[in-house]
mmCIF file as Biopython writes it, N, C-alpha, C and O atoms, coordinates in Angstrom:
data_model
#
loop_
_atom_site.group_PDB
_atom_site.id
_atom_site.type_symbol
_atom_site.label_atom_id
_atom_site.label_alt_id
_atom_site.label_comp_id
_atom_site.label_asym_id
_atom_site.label_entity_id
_atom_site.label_seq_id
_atom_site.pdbx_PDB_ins_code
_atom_site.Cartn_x
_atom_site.Cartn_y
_atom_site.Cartn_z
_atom_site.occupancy
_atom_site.B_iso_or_equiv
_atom_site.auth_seq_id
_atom_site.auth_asym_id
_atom_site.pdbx_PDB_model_num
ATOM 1   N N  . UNK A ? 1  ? 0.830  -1.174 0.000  1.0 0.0 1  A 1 
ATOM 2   C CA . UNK A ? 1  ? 0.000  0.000  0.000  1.0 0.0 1  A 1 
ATOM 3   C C  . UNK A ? 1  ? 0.881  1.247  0.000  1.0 0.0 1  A 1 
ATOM 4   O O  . UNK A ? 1  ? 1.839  1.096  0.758  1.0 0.0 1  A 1 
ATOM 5   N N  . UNK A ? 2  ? 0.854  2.545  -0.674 1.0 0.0 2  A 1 
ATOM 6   C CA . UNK A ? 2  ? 1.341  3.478  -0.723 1.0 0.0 2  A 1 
ATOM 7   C C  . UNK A ? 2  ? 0.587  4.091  0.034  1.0 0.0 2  A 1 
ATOM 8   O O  . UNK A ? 2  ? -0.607 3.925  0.283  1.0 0.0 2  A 1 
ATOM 9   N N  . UNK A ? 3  ? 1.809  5.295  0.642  1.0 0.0 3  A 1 
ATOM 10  C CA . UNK A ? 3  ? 1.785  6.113  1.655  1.0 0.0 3  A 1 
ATOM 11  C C  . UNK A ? 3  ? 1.339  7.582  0.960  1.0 0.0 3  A 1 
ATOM 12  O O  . UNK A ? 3  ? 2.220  8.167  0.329  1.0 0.0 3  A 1 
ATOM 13  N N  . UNK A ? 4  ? 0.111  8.151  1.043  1.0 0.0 4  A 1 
ATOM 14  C CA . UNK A ? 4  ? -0.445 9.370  0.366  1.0 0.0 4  A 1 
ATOM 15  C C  . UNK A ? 4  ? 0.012  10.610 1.311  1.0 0.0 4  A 1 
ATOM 16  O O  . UNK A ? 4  ? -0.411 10.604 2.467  1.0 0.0 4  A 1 
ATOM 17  N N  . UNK A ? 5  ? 0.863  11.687 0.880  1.0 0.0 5  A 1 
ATOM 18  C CA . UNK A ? 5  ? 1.267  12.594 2.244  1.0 0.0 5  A 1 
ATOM 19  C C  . UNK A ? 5  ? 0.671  13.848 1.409  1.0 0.0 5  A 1 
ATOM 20  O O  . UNK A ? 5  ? 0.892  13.843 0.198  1.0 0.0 5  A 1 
ATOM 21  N N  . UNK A ? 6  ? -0.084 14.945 1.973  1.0 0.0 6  A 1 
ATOM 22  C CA . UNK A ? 6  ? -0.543 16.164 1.975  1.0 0.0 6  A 1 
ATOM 23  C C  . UNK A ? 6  ? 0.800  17.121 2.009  1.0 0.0 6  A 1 
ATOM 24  O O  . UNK A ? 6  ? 1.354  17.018 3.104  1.0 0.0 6  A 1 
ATOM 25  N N  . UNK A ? 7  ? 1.352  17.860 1.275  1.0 0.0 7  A 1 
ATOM 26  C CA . UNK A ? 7  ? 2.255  19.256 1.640  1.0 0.0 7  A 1 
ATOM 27  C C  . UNK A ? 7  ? 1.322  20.272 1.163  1.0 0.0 7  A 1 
ATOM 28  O O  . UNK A ? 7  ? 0.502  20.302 0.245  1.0 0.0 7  A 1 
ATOM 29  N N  . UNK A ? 8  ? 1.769  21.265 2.249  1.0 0.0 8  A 1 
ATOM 30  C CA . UNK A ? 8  ? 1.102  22.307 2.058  1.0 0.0 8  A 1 
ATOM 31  C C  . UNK A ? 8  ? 1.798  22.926 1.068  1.0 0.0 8  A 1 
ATOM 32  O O  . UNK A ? 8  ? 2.908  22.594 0.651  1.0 0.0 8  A 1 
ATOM 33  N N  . UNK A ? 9  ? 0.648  24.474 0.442  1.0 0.0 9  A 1 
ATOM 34  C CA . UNK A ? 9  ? 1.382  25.230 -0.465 1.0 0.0 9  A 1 
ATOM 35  C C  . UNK A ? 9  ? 2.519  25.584 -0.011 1.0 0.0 9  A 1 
ATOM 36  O O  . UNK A ? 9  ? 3.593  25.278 -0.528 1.0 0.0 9  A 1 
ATOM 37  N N  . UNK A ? 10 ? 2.318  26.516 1.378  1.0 0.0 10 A 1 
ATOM 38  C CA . UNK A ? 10 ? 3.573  27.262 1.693  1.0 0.0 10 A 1 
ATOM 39  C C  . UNK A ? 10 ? 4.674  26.761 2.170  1.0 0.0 10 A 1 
ATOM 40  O O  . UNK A ? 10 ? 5.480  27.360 2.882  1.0 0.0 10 A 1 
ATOM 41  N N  . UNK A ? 11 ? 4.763  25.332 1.685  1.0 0.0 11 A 1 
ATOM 42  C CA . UNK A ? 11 ? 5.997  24.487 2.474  1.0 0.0 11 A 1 
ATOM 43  C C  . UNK A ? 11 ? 6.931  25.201 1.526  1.0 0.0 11 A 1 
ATOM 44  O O  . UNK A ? 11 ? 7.789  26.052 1.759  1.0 0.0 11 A 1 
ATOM 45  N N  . UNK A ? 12 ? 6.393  24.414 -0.044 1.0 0.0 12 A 1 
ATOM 46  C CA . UNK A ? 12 ? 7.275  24.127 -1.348 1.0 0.0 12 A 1 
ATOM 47  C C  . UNK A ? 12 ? 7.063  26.060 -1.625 1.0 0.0 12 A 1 
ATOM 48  O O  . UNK A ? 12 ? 7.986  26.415 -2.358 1.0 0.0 12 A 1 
ATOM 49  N N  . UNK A ? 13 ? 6.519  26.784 -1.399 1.0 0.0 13 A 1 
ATOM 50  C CA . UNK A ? 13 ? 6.314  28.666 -1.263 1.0 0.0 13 A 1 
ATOM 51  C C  . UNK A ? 13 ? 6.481  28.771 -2.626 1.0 0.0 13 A 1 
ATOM 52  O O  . UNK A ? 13 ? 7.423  29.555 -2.748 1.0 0.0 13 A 1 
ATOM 53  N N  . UNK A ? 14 ? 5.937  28.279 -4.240 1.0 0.0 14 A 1 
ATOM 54  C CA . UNK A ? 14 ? 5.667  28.340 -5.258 1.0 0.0 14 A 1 
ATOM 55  C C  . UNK A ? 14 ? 6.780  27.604 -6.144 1.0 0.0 14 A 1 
ATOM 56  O O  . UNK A ? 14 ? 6.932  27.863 -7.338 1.0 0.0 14 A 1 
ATOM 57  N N  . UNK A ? 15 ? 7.752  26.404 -5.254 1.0 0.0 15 A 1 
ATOM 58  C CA . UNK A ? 15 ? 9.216  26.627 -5.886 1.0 0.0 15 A 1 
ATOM 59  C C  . UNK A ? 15 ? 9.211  24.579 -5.795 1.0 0.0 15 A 1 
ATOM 60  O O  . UNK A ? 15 ? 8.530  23.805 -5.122 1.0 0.0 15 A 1 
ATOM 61  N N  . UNK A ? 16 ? 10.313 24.352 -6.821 1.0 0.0 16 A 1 
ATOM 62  C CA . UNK A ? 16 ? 9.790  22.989 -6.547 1.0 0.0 16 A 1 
ATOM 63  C C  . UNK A ? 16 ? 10.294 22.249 -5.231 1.0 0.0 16 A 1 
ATOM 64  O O  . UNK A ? 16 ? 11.179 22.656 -4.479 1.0 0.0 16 A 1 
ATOM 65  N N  . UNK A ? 17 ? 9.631  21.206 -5.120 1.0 0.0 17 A 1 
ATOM 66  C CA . UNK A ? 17 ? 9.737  20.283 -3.839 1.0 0.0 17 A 1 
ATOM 67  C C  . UNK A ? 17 ? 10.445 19.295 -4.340 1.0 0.0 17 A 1 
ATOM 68  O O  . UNK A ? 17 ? 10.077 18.793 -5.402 1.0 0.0 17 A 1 
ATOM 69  N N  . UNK A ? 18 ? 11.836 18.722 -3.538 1.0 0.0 18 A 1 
ATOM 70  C CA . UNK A ? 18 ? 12.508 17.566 -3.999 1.0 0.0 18 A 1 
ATOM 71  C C  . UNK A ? 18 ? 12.631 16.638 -2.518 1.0 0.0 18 A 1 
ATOM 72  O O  . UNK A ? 18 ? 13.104 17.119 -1.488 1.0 0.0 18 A 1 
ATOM 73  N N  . UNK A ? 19 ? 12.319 15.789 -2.585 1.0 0.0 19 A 1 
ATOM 74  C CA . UNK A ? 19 ? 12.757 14.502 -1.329 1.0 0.0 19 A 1 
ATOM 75  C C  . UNK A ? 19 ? 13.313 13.479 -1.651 1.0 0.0 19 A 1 
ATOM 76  O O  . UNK A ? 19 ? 13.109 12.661 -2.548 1.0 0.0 19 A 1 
ATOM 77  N N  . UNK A ? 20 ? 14.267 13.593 -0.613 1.0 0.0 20 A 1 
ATOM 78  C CA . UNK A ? 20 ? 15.516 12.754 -0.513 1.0 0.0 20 A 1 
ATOM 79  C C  . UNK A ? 20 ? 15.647 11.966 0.858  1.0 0.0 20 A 1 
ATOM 80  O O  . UNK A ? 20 ? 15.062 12.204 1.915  1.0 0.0 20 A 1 
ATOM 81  N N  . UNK A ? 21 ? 16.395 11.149 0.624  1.0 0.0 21 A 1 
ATOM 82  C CA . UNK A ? 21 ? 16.533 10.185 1.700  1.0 0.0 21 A 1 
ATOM 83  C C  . UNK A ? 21 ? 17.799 10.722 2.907  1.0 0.0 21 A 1 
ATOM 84  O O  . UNK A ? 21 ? 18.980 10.851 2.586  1.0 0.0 21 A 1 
ATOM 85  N N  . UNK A ? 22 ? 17.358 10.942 4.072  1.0 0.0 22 A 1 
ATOM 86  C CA . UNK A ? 22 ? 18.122 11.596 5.239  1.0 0.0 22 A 1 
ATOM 87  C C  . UNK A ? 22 ? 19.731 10.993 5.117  1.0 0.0 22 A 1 
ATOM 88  O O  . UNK A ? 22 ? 20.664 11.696 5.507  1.0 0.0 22 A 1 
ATOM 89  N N  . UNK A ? 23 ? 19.903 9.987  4.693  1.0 0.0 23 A 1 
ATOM 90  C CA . UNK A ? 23 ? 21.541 9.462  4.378  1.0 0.0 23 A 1 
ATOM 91  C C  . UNK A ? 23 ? 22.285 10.636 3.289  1.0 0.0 23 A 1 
ATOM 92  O O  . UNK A ? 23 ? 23.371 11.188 3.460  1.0 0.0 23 A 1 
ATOM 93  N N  . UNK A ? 24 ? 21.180 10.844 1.950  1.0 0.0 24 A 1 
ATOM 94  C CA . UNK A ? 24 ? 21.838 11.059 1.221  1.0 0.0 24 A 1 
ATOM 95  C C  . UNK A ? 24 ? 22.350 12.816 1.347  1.0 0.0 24 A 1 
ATOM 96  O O  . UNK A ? 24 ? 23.350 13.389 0.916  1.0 0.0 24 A 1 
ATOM 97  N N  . UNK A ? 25 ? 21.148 13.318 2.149  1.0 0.0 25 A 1 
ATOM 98  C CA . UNK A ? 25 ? 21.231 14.744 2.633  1.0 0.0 25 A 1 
ATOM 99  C C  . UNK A ? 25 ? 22.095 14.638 3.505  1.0 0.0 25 A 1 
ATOM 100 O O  . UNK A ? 25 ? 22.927 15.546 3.469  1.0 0.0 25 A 1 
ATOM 101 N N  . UNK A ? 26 ? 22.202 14.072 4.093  1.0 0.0 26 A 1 
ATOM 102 C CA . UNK A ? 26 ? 23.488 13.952 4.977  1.0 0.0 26 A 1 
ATOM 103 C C  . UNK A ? 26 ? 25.033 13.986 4.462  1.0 0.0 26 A 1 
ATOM 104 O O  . UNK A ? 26 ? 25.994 14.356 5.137  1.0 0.0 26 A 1 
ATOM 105 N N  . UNK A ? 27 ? 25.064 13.431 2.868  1.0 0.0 27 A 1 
ATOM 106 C CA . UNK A ? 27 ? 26.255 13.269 2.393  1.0 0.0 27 A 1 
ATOM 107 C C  . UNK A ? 27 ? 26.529 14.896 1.885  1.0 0.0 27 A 1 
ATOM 108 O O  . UNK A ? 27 ? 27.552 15.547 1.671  1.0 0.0 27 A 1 
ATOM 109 N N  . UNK A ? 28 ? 25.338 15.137 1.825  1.0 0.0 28 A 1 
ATOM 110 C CA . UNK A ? 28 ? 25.370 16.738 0.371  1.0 0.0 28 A 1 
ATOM 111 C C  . UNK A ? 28 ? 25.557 17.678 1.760  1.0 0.0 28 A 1 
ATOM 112 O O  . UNK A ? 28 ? 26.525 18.437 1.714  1.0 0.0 28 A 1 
ATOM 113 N N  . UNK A ? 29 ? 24.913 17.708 2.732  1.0 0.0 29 A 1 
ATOM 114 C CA . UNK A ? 29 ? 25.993 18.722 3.757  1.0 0.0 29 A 1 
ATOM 115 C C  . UNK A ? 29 ? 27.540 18.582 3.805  1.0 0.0 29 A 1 
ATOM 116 O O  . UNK A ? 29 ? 28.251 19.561 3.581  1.0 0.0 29 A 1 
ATOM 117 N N  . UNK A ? 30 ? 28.032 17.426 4.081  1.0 0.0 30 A 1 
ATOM 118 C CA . UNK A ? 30 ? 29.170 16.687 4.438  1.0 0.0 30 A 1 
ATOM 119 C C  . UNK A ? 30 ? 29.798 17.287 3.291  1.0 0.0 30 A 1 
ATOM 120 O O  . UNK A ? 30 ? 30.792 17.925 3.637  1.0 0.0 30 A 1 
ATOM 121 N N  . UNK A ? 31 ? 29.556 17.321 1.898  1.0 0.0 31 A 1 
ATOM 122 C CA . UNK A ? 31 ? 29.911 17.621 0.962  1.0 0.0 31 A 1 
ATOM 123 C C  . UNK A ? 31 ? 30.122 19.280 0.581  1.0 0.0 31 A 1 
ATOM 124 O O  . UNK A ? 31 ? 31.110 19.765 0.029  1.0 0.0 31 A 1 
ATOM 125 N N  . UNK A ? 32 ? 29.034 19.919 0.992  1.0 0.0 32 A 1 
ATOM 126 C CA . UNK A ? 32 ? 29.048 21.348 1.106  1.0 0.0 32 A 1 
ATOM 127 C C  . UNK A ? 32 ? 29.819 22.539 1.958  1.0 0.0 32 A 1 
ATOM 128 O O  . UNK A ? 32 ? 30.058 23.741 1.845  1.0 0.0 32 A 1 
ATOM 129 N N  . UNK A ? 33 ? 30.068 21.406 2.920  1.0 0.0 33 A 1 
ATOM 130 C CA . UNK A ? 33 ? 31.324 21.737 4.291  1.0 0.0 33 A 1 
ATOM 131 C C  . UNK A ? 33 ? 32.571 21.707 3.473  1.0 0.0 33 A 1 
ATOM 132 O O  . UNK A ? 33 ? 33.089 22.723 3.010  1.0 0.0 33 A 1 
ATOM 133 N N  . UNK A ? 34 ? 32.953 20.702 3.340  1.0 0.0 34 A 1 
ATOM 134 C CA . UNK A ? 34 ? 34.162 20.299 2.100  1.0 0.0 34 A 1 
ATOM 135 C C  . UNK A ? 34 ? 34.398 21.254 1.526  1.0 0.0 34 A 1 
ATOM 136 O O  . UNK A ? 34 ? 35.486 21.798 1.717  1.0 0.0 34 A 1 
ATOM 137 N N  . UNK A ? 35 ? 33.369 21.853 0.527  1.0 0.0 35 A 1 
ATOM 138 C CA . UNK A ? 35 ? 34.158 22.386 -0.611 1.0 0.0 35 A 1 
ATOM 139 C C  . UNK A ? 35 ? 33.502 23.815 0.044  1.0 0.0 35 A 1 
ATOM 140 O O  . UNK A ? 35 ? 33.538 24.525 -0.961 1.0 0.0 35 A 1 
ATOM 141 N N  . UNK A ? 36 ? 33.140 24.351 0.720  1.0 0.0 36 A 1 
ATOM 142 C CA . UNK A ? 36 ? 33.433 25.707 1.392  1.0 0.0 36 A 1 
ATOM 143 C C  . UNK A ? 36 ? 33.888 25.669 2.018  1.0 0.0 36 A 1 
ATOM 144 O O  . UNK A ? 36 ? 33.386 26.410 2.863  1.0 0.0 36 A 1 
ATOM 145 N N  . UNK A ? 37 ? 34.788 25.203 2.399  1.0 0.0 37 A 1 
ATOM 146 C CA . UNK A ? 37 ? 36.367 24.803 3.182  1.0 0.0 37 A 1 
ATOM 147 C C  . UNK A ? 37 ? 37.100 25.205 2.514  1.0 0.0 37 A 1 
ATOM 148 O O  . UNK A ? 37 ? 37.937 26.077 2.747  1.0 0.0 37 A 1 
ATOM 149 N N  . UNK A ? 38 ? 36.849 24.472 1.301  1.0 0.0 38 A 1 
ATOM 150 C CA . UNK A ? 38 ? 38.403 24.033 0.058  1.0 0.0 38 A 1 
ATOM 151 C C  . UNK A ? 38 ? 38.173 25.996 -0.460 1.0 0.0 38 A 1 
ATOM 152 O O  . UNK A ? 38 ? 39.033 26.874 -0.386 1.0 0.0 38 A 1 
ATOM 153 N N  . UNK A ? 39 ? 36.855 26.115 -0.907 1.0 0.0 39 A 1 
ATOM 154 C CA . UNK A ? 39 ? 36.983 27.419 -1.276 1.0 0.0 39 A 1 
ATOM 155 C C  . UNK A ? 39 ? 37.400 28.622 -0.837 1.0 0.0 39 A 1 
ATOM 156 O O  . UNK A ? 39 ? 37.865 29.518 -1.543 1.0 0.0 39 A 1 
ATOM 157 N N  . UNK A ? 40 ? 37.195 28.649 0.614  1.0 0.0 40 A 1 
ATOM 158 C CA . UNK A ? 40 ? 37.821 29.836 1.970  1.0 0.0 40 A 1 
ATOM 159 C C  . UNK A ? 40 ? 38.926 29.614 2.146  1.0 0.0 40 A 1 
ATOM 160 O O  . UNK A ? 40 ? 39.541 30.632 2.460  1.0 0.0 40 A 1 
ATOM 161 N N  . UNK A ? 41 ? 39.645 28.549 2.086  1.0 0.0 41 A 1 
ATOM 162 C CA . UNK A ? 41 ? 41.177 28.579 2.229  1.0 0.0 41 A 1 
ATOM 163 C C  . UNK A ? 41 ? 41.722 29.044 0.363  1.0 0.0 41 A 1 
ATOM 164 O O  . UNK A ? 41 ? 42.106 30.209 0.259  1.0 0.0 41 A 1 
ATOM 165 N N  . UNK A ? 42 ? 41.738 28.373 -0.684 1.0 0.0 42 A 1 
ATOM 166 C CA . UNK A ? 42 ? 42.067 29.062 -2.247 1.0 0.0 42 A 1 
ATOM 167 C C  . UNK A ? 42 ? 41.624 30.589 -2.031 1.0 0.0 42 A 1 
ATOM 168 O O  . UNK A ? 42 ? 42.263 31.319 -2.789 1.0 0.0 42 A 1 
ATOM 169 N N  . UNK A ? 43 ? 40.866 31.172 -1.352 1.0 0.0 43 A 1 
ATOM 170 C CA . UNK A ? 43 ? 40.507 32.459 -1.258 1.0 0.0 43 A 1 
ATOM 171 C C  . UNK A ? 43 ? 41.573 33.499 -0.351 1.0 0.0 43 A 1 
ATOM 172 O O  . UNK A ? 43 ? 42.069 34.608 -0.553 1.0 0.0 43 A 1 
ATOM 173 N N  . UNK A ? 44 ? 41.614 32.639 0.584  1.0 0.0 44 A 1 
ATOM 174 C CA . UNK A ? 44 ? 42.882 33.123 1.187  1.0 0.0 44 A 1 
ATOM 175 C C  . UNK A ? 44 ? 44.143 33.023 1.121  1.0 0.0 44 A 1 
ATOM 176 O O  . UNK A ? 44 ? 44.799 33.884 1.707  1.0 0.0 44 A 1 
ATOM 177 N N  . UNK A ? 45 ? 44.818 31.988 0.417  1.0 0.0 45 A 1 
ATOM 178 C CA . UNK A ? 45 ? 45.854 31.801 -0.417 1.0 0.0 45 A 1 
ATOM 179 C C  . UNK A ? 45 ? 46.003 33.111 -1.308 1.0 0.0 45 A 1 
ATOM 180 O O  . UNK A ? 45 ? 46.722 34.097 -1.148 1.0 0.0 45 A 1 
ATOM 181 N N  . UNK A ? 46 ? 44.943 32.742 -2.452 1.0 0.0 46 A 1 
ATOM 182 C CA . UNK A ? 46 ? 45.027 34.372 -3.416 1.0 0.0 46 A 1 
ATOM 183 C C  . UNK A ? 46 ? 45.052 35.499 -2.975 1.0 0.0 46 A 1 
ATOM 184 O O  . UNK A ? 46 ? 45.333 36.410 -3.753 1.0 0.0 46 A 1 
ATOM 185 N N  . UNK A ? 47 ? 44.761 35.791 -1.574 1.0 0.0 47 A 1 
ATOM 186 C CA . UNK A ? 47 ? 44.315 37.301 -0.735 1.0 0.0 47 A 1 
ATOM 187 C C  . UNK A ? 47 ? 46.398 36.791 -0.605 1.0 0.0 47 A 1 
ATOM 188 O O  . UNK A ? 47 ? 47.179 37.219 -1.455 1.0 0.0 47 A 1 
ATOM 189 N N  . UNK A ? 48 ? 46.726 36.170 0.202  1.0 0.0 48 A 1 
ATOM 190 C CA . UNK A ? 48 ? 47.975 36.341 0.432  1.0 0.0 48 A 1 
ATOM 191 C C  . UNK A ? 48 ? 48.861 36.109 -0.767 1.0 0.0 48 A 1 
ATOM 192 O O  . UNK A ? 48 ? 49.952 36.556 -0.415 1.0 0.0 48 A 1 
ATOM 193 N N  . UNK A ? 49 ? 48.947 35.748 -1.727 1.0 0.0 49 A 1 
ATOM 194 C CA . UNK A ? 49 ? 49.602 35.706 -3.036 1.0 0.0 49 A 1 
ATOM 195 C C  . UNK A ? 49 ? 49.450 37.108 -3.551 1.0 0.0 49 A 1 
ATOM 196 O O  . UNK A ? 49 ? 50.414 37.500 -4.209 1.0 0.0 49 A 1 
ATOM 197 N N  . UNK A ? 50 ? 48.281 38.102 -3.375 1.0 0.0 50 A 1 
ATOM 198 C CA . UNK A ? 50 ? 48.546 39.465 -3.931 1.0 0.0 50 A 1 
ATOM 199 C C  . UNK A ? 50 ? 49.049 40.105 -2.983 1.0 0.0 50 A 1 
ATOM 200 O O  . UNK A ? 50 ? 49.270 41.279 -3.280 1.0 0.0 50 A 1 
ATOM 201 N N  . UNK A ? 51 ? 49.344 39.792 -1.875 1.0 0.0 51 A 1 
ATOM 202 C CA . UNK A ? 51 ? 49.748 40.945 -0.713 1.0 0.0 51 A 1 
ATOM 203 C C  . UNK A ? 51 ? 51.253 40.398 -0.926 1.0 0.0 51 A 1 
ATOM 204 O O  . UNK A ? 51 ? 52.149 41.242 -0.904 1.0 0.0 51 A 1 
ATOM 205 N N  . UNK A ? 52 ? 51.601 38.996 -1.138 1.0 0.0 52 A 1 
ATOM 206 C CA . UNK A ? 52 ? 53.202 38.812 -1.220 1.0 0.0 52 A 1 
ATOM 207 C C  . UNK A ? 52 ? 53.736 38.526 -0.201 1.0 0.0 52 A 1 
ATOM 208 O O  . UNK A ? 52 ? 54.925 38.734 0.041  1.0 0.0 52 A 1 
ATOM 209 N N  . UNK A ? 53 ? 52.739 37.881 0.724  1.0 0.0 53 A 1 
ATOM 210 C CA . UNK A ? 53 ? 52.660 36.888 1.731  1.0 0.0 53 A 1 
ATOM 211 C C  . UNK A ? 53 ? 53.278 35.463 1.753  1.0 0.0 53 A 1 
ATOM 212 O O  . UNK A ? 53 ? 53.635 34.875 2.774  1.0 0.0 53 A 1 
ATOM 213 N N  . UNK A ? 54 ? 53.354 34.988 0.469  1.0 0.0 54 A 1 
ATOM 214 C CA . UNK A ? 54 ? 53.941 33.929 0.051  1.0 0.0 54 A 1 
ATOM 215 C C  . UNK A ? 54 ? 55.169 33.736 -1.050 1.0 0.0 54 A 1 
ATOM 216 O O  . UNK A ? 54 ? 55.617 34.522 -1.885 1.0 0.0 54 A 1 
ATOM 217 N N  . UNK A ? 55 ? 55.490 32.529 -0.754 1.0 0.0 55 A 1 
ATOM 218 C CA . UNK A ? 55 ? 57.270 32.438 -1.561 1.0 0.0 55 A 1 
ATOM 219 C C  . UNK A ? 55 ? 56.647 31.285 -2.410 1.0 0.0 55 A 1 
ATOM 220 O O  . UNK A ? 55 ? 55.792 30.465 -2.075 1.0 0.0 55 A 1 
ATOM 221 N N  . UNK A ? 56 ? 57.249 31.427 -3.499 1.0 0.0 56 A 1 
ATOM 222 C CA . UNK A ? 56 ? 56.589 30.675 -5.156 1.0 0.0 56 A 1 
ATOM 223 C C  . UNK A ? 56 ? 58.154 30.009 -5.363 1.0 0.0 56 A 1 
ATOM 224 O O  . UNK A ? 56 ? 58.938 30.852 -5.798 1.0 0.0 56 A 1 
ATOM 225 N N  . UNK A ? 57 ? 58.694 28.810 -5.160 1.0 0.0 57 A 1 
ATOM 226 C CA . UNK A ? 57 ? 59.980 28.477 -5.424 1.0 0.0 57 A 1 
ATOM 227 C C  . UNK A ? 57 ? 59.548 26.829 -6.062 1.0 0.0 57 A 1 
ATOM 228 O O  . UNK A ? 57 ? 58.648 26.051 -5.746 1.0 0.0 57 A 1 
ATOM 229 N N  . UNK A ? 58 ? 60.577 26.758 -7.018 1.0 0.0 58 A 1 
ATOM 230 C CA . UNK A ? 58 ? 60.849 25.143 -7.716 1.0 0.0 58 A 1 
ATOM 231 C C  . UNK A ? 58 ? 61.315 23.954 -6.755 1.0 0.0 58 A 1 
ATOM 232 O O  . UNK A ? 58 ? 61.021 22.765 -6.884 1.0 0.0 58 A 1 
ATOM 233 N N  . UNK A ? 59 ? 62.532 24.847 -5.231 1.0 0.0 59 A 1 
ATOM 234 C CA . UNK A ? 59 ? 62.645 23.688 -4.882 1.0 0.0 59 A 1 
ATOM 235 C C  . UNK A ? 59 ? 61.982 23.214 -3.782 1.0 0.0 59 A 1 
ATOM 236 O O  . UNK A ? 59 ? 60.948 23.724 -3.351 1.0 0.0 59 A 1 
ATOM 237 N N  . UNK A ? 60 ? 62.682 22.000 -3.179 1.0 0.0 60 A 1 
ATOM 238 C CA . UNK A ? 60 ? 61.565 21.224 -2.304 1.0 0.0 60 A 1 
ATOM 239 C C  . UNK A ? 60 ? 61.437 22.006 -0.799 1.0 0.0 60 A 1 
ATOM 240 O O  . UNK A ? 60 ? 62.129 22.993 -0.549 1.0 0.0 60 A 1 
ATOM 241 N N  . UNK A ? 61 ? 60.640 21.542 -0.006 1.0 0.0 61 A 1 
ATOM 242 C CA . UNK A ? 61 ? 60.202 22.310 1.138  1.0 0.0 61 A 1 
ATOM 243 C C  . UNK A ? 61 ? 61.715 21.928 1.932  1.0 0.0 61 A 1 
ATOM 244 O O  . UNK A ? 61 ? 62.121 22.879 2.600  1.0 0.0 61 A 1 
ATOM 245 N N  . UNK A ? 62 ? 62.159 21.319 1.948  1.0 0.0 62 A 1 
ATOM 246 C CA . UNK A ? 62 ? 63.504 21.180 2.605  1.0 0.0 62 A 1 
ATOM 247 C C  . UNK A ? 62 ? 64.673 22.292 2.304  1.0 0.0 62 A 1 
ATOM 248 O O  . UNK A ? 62 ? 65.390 22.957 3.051  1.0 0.0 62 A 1 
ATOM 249 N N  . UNK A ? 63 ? 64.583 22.226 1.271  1.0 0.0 63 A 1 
ATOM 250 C CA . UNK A ? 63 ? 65.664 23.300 0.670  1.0 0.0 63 A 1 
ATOM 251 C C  . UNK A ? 63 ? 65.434 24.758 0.794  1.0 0.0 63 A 1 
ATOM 252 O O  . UNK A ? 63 ? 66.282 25.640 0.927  1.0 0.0 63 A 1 
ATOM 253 N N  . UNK A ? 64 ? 64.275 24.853 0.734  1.0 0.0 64 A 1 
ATOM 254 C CA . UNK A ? 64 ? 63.295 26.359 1.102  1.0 0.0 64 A 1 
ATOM 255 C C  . UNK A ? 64 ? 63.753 26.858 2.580  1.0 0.0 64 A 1 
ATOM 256 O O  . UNK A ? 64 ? 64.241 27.967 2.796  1.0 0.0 64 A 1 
ATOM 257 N N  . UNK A ? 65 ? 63.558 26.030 3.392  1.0 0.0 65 A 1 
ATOM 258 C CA . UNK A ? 65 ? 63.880 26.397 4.844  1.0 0.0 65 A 1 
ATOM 259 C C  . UNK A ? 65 ? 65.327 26.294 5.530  1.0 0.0 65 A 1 
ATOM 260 O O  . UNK A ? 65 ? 65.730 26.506 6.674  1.0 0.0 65 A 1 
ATOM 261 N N  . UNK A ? 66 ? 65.984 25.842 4.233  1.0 0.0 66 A 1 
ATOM 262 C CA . UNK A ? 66 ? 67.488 26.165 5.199  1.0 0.0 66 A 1 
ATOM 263 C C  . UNK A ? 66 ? 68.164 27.369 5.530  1.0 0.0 66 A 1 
ATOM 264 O O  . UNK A ? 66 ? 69.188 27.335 6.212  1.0 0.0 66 A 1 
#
């Protein structure tokens, strides 16, 4: 037997309604954390790459710090 569920107008507020399974919403936060992570740090990299905050060199991190 299928399960018949009522939403109101003003749930979906004229826009479409999508349902998903609480695992998978769970992954797409998990996922959205991630890459506005990944994006706020590349953002701040470039903020310090124009200020000249950072050293741009070929050799390895060993050789850099002697």
């Amino acid at each position: 037997m299928r399960t018949v569920m009522t939403i109101p107008k003003n749930l979906a507020d004229g826009d479409d309604l999508i349902v998903i399974s609480k695992k998978r919403y769970e992954q797409l936060q998990k996922h959205l954390r991630e890459v506005s992570d990944a994006l706020g740090k590349i953002s701040r990299g470039e903020k310090e790459l124009r200020e000249g905050k950072t050293r741009i060199t070929t050799k390895s991190l060993k050789e850099l710090y002697r």
